[in-house]
LODO-371861 format. One record per residue (C-alpha): residue in three letters; x, y, z. Coordinates in steps of 0.25 Angstrom, whole numbers, plus 5000, padded with zeros to 4 digits. Each point is the difference from the previous one (the first is absolute). Example, Ala and Ser with C-alpha at 12.3 -4.5 7.8 and 13.67 -1.06 7.14 Angstrom:
2
ALA504949825031;SER500650144998;
***
This chain:
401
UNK503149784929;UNK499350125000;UNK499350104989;UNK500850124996;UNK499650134992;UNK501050064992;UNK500450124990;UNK501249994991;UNK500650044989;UNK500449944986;UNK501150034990;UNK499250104992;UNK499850075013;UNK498449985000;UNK499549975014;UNK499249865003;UNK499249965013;UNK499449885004;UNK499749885011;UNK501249895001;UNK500049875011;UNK501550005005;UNK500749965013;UNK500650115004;UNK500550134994;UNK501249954993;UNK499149904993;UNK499150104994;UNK501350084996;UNK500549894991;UNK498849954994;UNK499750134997;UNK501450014993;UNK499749864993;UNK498950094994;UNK500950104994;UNK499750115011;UNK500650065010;UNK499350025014;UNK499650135006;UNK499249985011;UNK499149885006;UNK499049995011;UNK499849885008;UNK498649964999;UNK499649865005;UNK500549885006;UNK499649894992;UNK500849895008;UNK498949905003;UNK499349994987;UNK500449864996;UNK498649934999;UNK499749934988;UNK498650045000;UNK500350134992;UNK501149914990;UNK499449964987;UNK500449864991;UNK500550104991;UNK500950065007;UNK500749875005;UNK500049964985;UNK500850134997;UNK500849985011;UNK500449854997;UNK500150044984;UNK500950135004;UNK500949915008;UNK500349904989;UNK500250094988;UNK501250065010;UNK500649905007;UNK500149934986;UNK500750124994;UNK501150005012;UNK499450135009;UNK500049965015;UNK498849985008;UNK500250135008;UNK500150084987;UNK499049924993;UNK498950035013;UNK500450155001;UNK499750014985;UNK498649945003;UNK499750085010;UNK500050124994;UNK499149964989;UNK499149935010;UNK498650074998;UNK499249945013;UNK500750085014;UNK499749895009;UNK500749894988;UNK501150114999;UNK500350025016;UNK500149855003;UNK501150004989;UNK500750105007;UNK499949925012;UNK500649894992;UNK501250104996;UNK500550045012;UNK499949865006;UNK501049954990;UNK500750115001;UNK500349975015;UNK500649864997;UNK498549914997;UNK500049914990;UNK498850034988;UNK499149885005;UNK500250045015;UNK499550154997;UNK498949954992;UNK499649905012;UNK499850145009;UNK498850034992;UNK499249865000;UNK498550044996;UNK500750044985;UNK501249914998;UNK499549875006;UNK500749875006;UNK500149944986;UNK500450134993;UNK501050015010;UNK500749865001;UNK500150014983;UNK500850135003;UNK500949935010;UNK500149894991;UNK500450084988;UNK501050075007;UNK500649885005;UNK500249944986;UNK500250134993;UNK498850004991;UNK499350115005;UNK499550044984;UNK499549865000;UNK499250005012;UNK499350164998;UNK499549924986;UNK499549905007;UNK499350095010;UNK499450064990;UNK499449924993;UNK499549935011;UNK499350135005;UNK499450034986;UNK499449835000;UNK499550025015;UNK499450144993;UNK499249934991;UNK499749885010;UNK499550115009;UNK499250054988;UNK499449864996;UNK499749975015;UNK499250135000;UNK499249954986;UNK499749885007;UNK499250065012;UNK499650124997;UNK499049964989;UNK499349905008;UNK499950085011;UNK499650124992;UNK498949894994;UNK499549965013;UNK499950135006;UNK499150064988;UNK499249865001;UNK499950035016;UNK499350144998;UNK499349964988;UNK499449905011;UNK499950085010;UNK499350114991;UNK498949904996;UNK499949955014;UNK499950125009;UNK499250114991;UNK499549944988;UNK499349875004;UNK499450085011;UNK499550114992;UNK499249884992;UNK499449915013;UNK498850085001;UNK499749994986;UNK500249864999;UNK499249965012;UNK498950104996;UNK499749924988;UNK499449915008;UNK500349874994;UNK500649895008;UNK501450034999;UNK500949904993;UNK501449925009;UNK501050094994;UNK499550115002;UNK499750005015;UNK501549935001;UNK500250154992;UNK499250085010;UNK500849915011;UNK501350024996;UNK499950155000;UNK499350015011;UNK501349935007;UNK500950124993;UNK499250115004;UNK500249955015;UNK501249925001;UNK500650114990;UNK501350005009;UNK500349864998;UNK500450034986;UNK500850135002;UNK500350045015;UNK500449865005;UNK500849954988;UNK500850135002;UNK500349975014;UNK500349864998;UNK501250034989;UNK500650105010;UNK499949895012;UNK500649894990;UNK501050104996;UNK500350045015;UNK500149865004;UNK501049954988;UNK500850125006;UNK500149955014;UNK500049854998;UNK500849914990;UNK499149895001;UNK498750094993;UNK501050044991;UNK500349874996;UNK498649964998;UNK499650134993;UNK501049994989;UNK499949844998;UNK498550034998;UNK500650124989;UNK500749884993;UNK498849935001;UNK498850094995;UNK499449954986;UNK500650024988;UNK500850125007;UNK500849935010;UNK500949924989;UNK500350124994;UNK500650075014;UNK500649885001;UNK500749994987;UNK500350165001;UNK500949975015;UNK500749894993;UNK500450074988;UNK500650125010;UNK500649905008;UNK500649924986;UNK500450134996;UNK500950065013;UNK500249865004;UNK500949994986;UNK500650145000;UNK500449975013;UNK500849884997;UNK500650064988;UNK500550115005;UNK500849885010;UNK499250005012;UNK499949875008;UNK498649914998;UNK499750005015;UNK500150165001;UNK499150014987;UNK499049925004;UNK500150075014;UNK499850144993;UNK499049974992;UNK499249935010;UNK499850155008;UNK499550074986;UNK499249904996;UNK498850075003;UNK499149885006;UNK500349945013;UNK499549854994;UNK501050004987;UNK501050065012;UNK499949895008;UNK500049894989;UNK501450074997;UNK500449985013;UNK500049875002;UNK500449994986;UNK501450075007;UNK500049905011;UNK500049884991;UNK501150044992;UNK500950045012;UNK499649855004;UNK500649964988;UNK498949974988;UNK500150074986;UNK499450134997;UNK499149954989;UNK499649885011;UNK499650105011;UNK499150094990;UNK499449884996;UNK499749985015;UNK499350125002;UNK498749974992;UNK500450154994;UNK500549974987;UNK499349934988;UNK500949854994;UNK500550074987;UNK500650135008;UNK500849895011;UNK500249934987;UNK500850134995;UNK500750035014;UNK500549864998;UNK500750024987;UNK500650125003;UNK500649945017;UNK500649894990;UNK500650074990;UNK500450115010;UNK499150114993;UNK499050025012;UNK499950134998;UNK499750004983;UNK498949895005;UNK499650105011;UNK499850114989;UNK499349894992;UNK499149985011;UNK499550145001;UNK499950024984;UNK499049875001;UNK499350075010;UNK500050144994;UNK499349944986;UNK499049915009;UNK499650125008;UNK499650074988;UNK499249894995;UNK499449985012;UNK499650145004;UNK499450004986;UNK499049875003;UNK499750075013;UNK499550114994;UNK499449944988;UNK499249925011;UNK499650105009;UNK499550094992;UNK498949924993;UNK499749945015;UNK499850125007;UNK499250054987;UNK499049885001;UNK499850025015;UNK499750134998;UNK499149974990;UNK499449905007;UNK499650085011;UNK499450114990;UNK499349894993;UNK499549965014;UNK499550135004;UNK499350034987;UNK499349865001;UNK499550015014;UNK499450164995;UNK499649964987;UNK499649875004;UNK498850035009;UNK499650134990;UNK499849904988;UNK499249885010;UNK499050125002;UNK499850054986;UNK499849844996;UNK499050005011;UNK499150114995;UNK498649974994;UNK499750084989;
***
């Protein structure tokens, strides 16, 4: 795949110029025809081969795609029409090249889902498998729908994951300079004024004087080392499983945050988890998927042995129950549907629960937070004004007139 200039001409005989993605000559000749134009001249520019990494793929463009799919498979075109078609009105040159790459491997004999599994940072393993599974059953339009959607609800997972740190830790870090104002070059600016009144200076406000005598010499205890402790952690999580393990147990455990992660994992899990198994995939190989994009090693290995416990023969509603994961009324709901042979609509179920708890519960968090971290702050105002105001007023009282 490479990036060709070009100059051709159209039926009125005006001249046109321009930049087209396209495998080799004869490519860029017909998709110049297909635009009504008939080729002069072109110019091999660049090799764009290797462009295929997610990083420069949006959501968008993967809802487009999935959306694209559907509307033509469901009208009769055939995939190879259908991706050729989306590829030129592709905007985004790396999106547009990897789907280029796809063409050209179905057209030397792959089948959609294996083309798409060449390119694994943007059509993942669950992605791919729905595809396989699609084409297997002939309902390809159905599965696109599904994937669909399913990326616009991760989309807005994404987005409600994103409301439910970013506040707090926008809070804490505008608490942490106010803090670190006060401590570092305010109070300072006002010790000799409070010891020169002369006055025997009150507990709080030596502990005052104290406390930011610590932050003007231990200063990088609060910034330097924490810094290098996150990247240490983050370094060792990369290497070892085990700190892995502990770091996002403690995620699924921190207050009043944690539940929430923990409900947000699930959901997703729910959610693909049930796609999967509609679409006609076996249980053991959903549950085996899902476990490697779960996000979070400890819900990972709960699903694990969840696996193991049904390949040894225990229900699938049983072995969730086993993990600890999942709350009585969701196993409850996974029940029904294993007996009534609607896992999947109770999978859905599952995740819907989730989805309407999450938003509940991000909006308790919040509510919380915000009027905690405002009476800490003003407590530590409240404290710095006392400890100043304190001694000031004592000495006033204490003149003779």
């Amino acid at each position: 795949m490479g990036l060709f200039t070009y100059k051709a001409v159209d039926n009125r005989g005006r001249y046109h110029t321009g930049k087209l993605d396209a495998a080799n000559e004869s490519d860029l000749e017909n998709r110049v025809n297909r635009m009504g134009m008939d080729l002069i001249r072109c110019k091999f520019l660049e090799d764009k081969k290797h462009v295929t990494g997610r990083g420069q793929i949006r959501r968008i463009d993967l809802i487009n795609f999935c959306f694209h799919m559907e509307q033509l498979t469901r009208s009769g075109v055939t995939i190879l029409d259908g991706l050729v078609d989306l590829r030129d009105s592709v905007e985004q040159a790396s999106f547009r090249t990897i789907i280029a790459k796809v063409i050209e491997d179905i057209e030397s004999g792959k089948k959609l889902s294996e083309a798409l599994a060449e390119h694994p940072k943007v059509f993942d393993e669950m992605f791919v498998n729905l595809i396989a599974a699609g084409e297997a059953s002939g309902t390809l339009p159905e599965v696109f729908l599904s994937l669909n959607n399913m990326i616009k609800w991760q989309d807005e997972l994404i987005t409600t994951t994103k409301k439910l740190l970013i506040f707090p830790a926008f809070v804490g870090t505008v608490i942490l300079f106010v803090i670190g104002f006060l401590m570092i070059y305010l109070v300072p600016q006002l010790v000799d004024f409070i010891e020169g009144i002369g006055s025997t200076l009150p507990f709080h406000t030596r502990m005052l004087i104290s406390t930011s005598d610590f932050f003007v010499n231990f200063w990088y205890l609060f910034t330097v080392i924490p810094v290098f402790l996150a990247l240490l952690l983050k370094g060792l999580a990369t290497i070892s499983l085990d700190v892995r393990y502990q770091l996002d147990s403690f995620k699924l455990r921190v207050w009043q945050i944690g539940p929430v992660l923990k409900k947000i994992v699930l959901s997703r899990f729910a959610n693909f988890f049930g796609m999967m198994y509609k679409a006609g995939i076996p249980v053991l190989q959903c549950i085996e998927i899902t476990e490697r994009i779960a996000g979070n090693v400890a819900i990972r290995n709960a699903l694990s042995k969840a696996r193991e416990d049904i390949q040894g023969g225990v229900g699938v509603s049983t072995s969730f129950q086993n993990t600890g994961l999942f709350p009585p009324l969701v196993v409850r709901m996974i029940r029904v549907g294993e007996t009534t042979g609607q896992l999947d609509q109770a999978l859905m179920n599952v995740s819907y629960f989730y989805d309407r708890d999450i938003k509940d519960s991000i909006d308790k968090v919040q509510a919380l937070i915000q009027p905690t971290m405002t009476l800490f702050l003003g407590s530590i105002l409240g404290w710095v004004m006392l400890s100043v105001m304190g001694p000031v007023y004592d000495s006033i009282s204490n003149l003779q007139f």
